[in-house]
C-alpha positions as CSV (number, residue, x, y, z in Angstrom):
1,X,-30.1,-22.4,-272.2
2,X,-33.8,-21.2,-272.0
3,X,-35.4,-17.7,-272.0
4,X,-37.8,-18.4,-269.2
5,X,-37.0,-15.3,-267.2
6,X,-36.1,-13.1,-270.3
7,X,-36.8,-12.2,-273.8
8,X,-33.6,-12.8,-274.9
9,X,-32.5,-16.0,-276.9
10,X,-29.5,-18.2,-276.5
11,X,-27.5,-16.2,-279.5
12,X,-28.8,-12.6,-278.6
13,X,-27.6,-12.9,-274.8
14,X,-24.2,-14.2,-276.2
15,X,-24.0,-11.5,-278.9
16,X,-25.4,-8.7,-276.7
17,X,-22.9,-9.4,-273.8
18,X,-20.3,-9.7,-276.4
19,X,-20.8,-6.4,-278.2
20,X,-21.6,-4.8,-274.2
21,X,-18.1,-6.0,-273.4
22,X,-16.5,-4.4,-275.9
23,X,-18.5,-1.4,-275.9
24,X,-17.7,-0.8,-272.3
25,X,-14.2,-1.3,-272.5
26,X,-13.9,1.2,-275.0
27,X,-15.6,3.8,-273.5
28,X,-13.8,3.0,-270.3
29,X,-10.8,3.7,-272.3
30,X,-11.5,7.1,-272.7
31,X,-11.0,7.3,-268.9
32,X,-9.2,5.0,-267.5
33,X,-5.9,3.2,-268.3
34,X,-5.2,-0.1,-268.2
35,X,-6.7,-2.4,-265.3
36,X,-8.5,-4.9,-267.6
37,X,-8.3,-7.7,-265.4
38,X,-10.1,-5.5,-262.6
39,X,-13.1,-4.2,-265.2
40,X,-13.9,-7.6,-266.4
41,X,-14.0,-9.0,-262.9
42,X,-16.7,-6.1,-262.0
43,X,-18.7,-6.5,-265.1
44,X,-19.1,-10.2,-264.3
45,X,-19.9,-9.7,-260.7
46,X,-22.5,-6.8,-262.0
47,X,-24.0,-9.8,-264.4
48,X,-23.8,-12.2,-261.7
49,X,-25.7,-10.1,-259.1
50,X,-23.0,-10.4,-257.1
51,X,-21.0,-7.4,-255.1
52,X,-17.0,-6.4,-254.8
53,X,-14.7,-5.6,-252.3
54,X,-11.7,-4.2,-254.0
55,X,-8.4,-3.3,-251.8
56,X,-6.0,-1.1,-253.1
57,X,-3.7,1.9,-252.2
58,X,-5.3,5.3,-252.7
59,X,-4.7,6.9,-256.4
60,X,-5.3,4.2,-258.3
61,X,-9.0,5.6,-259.8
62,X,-11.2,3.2,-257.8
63,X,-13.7,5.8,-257.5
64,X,-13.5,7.1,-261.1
65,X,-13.4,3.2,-262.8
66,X,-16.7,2.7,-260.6
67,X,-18.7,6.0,-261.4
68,X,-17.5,5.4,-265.2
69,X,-18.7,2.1,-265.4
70,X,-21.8,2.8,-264.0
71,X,-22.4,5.9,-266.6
72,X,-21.8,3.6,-269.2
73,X,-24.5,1.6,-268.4
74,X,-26.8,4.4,-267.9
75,X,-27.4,3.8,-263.9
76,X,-27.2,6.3,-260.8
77,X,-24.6,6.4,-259.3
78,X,-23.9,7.3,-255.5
79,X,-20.5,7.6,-253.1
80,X,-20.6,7.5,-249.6
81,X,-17.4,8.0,-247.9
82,X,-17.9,5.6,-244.6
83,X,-16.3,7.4,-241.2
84,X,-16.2,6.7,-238.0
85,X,-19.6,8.8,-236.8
86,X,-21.2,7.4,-239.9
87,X,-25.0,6.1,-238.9
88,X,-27.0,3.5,-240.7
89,X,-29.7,6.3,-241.3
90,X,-27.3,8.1,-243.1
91,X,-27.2,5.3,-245.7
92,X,-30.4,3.7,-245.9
93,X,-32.3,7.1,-245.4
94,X,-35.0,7.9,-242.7
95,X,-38.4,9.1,-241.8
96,X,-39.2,12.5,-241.4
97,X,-42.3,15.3,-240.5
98,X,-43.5,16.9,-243.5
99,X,-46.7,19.5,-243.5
100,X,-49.0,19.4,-246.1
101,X,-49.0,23.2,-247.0
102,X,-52.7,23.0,-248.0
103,X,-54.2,21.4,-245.1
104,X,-51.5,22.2,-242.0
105,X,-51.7,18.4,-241.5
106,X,-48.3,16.4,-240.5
107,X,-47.3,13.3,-241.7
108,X,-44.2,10.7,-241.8
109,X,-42.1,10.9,-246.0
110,X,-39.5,8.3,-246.1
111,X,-36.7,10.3,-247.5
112,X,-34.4,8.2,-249.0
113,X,-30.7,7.5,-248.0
114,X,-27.7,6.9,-250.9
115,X,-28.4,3.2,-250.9
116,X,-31.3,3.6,-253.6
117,X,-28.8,4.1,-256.4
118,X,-28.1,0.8,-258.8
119,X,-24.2,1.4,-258.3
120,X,-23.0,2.4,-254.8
121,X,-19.2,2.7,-253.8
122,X,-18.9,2.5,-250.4
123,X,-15.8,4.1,-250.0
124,X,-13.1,2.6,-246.9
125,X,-15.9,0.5,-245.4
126,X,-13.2,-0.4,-242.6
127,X,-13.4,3.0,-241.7
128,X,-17.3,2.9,-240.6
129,X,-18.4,1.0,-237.3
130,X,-19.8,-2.0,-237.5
131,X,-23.6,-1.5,-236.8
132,X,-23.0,0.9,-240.5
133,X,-21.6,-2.3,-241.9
134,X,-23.8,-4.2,-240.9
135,X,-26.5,-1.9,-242.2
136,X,-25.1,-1.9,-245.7
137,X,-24.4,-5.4,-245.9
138,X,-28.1,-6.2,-245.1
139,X,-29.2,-4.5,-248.0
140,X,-26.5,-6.3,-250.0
141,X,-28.0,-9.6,-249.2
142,X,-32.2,-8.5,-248.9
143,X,-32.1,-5.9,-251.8
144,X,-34.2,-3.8,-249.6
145,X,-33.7,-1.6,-245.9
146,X,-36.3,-1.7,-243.3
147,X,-37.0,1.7,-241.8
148,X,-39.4,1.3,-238.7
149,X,-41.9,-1.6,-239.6
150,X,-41.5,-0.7,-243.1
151,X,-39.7,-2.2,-246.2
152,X,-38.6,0.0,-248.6
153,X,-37.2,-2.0,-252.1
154,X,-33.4,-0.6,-253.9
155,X,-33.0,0.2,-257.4
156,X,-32.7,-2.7,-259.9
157,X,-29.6,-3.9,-260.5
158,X,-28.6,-3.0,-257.4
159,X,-24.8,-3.3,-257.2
160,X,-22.2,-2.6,-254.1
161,X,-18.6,-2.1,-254.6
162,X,-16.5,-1.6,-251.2
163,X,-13.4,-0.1,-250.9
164,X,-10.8,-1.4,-248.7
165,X,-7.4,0.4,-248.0
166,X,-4.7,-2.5,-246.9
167,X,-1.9,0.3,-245.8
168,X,-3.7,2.2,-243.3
169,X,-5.0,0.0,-240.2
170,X,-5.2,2.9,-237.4
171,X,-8.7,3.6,-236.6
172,X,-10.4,0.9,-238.7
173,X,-13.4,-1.6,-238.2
174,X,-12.1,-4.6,-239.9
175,X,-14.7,-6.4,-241.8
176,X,-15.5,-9.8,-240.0
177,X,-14.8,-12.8,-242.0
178,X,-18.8,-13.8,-242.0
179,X,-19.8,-10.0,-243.5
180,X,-16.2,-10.6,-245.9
181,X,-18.3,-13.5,-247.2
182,X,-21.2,-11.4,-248.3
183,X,-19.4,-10.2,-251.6
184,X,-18.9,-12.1,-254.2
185,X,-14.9,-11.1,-255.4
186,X,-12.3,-9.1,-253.6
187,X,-10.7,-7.7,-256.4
188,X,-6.3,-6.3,-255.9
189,X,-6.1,-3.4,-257.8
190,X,-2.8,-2.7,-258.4
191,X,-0.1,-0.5,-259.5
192,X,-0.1,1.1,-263.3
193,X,2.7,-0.8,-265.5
194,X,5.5,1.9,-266.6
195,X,3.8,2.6,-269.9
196,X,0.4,3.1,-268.0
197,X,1.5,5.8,-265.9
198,X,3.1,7.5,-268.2
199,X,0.1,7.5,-270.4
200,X,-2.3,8.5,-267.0
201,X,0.5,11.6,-266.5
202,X,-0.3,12.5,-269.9
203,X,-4.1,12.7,-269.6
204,X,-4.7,14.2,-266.4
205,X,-2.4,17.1,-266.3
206,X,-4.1,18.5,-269.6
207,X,-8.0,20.4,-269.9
208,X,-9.0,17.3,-271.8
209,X,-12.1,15.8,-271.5
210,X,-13.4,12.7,-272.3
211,X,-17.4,11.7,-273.3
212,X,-18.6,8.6,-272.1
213,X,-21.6,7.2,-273.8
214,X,-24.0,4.6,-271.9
215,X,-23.6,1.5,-273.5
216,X,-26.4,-0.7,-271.7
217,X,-29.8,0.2,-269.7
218,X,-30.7,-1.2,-266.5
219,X,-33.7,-2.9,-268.1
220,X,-31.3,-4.8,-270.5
221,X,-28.8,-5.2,-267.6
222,X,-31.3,-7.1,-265.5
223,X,-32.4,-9.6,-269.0
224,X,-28.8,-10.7,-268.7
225,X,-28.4,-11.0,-264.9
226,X,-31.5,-13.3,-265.9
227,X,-30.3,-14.8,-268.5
228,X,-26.9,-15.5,-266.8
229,X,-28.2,-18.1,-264.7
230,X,-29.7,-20.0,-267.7
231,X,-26.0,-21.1,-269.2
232,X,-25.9,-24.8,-268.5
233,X,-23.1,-26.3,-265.8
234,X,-22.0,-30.3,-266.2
235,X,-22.2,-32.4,-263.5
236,X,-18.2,-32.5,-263.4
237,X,-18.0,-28.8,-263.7
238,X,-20.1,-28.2,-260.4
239,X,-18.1,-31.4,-258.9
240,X,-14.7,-29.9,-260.2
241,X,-15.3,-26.3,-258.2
242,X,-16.5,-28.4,-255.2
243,X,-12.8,-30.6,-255.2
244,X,-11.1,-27.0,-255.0
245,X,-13.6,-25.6,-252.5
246,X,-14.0,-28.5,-250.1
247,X,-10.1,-28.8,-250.1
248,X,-9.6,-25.6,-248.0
249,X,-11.7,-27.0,-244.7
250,X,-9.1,-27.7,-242.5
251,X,-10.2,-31.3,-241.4
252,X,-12.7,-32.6,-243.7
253,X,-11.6,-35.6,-245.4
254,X,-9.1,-36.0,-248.1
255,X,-7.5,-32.1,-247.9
256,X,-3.8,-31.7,-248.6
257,X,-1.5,-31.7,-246.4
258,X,-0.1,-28.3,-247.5
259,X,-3.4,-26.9,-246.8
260,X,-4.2,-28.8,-242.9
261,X,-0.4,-26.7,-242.4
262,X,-1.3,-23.4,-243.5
263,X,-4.9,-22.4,-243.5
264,X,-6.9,-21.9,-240.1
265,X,-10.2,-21.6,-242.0
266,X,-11.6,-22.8,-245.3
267,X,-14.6,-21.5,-248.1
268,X,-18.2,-22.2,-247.4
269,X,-20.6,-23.1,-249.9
270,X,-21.1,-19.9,-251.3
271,X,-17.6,-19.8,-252.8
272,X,-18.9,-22.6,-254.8
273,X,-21.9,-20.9,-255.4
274,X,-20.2,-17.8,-256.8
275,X,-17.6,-19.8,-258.6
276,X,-20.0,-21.3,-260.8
277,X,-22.7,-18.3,-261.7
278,X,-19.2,-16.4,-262.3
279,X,-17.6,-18.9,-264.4
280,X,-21.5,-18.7,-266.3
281,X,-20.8,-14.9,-266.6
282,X,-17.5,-14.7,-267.6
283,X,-18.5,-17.8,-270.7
284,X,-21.4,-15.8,-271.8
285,X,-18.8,-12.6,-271.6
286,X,-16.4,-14.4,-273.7
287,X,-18.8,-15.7,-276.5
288,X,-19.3,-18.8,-275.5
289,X,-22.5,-20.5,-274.4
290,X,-21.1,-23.2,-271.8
291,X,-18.7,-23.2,-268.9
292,X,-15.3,-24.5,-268.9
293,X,-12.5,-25.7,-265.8
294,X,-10.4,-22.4,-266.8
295,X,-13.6,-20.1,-266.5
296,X,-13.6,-21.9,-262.8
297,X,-9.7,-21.5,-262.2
298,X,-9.5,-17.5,-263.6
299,X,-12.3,-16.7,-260.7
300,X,-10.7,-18.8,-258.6
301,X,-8.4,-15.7,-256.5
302,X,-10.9,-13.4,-256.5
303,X,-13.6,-15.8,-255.0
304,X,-11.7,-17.4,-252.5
305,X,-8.9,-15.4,-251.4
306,X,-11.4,-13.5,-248.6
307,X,-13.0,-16.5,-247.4
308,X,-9.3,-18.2,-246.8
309,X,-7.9,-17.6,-243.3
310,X,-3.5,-18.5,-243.2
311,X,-2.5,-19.5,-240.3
312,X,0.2,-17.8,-238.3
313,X,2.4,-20.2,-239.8
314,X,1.9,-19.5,-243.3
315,X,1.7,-15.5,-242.0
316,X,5.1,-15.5,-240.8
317,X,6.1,-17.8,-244.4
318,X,5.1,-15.3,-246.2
319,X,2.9,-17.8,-247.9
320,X,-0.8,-15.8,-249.2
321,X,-4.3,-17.3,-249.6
322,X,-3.7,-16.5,-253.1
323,X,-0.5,-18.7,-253.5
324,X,-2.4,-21.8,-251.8
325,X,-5.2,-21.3,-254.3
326,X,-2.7,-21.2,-256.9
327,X,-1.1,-24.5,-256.1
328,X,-5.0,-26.0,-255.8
329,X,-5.8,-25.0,-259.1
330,X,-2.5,-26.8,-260.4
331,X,-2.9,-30.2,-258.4
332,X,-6.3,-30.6,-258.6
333,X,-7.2,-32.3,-262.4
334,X,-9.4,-30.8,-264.6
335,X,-10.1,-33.4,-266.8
336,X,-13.2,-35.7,-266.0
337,X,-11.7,-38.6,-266.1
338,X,-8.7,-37.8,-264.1
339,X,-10.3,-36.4,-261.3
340,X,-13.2,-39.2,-261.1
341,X,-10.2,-42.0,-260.9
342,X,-7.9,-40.1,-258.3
343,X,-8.4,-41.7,-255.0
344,X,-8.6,-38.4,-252.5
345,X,-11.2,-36.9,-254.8
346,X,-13.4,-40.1,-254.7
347,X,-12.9,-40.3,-250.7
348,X,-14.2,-36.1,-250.5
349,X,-17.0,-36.7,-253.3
350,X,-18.3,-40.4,-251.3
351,X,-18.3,-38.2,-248.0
């Protein structure tokens, strides 16, 4: 790993995202309980430069794990609660008439819109049109919004994180499975345990409150997202995520049989493309300078399960895109040597 793009060595980035980890998890105990599967999935999209959908029924503290995070990293922090009459200019900002008081003379101010924030929750997207998705989602993938004939760059780190709610379909704009594709995780959040909801009760019905102390700046955030991309990937790593990706396209060469049965629609290449600068993340995140199969095979659900379309089939099996991309991550080997000598996977890696 090289510092080319950052002033950071090998041992700092691994220390410093070490000690950030823990850092943040702490203060974000203060806050909120539990849900450390869904906190380490954001902070390794955040380092990957990546965005998050998360689904999950209302009262679970979506909005209060998101505005915490970001004020433990020091970064604005903006909420826009999508609805139906919700216009683009109402995110990305617009142009107005301002008079200069000194000489009477008019002239065009961009004034900007919530977008220019480094976190922004965009809260029910389903619930906005799509021409509001679509201008959010641009923005996602440029880092910048075009207002007229002009180009107007967002903070850096610039980091989206879209609420879905999965019980309430009346009067929703489903996202389309090409603008799904755009983030880099959909993350379930899910119910408290027992013990966790007993200890939320606790907290929130007293006049407690909790300090949260920023942990990171964005400067130092931005070093890492940099320095991120420098952990090295072997050969059979990258060809290890491409066997589990390439299995979901329904008719390529080689894929299960399990899979031709109950999947109308695979992953593109950007689920490999995510799998491996996440797996990158999550090593550096764990103390460890390389990238292993399980780094690949815990970011496997959260990658995949939105670019994975069951067939009605499967729908009416009850079978999920998470429980075909568990049964890929068991049948497909890990080990190098395995996987180079297995028949299918030579077929899929000689076509």
């Amino acid at each position: 790993m090289t510092s080319t793009h950052s002033e950071m060595s090998e041992s700092d980035a691994v220390r410093r995202l070490g000690e950030a980890r823990e850092k943040i998890a702490e203060q974000l105990a203060h806050v909120i309980v539990g849900q450390d599967d869904v906190i380490e999935q954001l902070l390794i999209s955040l380092f990957s430069q990546g965005h998050c959908l998360l689904e999950g029924v209302p009262g679970l503290a979506k909005t209060l794990m998101i505005s915490t995070l970001a004020r433990t990293m020091n970064l604005s922090f903006s909420r826009i609660q999508f609805t139906p009459d919700l216009m683009p200019a109402d995110i990305t900002g617009t142009e107005i008439i301002e008079e200069n008081k000194t000489t009477g003379a008019r002239e065009m101010r961009f004034l900007e819109g919530p977008l220019f924030s480094h976190v922004v929750l965009a809260d029910e997207i389903n619930r906005t049109p799509p021409k509001t998705q679509a201008a959010l989602l641009e923005a996602m993938q440029e880092r910048q919004v075009t207002v007229g004939r002009v180009r107007h760059q967002l903070s850096q780190p610039f980091f989206v994180l879209a609420t879905q709610n999965p019980i309430e379909q009346e009067g929703t704009y489903p996202l389309p499975e090409a603008q799904q594709d755009r983030f880099m995780f959909k993350v379930f959040v899910e119910y408290p345990s027992f013990d966790e909801e007993f200890e939320i009760a606790k907290r929130t019905t007293t006049t407690g409150r909790d300090h949260v102390a920023p942990v990171l700046t964005a400067d130092e955030i931005s070093q890492l997202q940099h320095v991120v991309r420098d952990v090295p990937v072997t050969d059979h790593l990258i060809r290890y995520t491409l066997a589990l990706v390439r299995q979901t396209r329904v008719g390529e060469a080689s894929v299960p049989e399990f899979v031709q049965d109950q999947l109308a629609w695979g992953a593109g290449p950007r689920a490999v493309q995510y799998l491996v600068l996440g797996g990158k993340a999550r090593a550096l995140l764990h103390g460890r300078t390389h990238v292993t199969a399980e780094d690949i095979q815990a970011l496997a659900k959260p990658v995949l399960r939105h670019r994975l379309t069951v067939n009605f089939a499967a729908e009416s099996d009850g079978v999920t895109q998470d429980d075909i991309i568990e049964r890929l991550c068991r049948e497909t080997p890990a080990k190098e040597d395995e996987l180079s000598r297995d028949s299918r996977f030579q077929e899929m890696f000689a076509s």
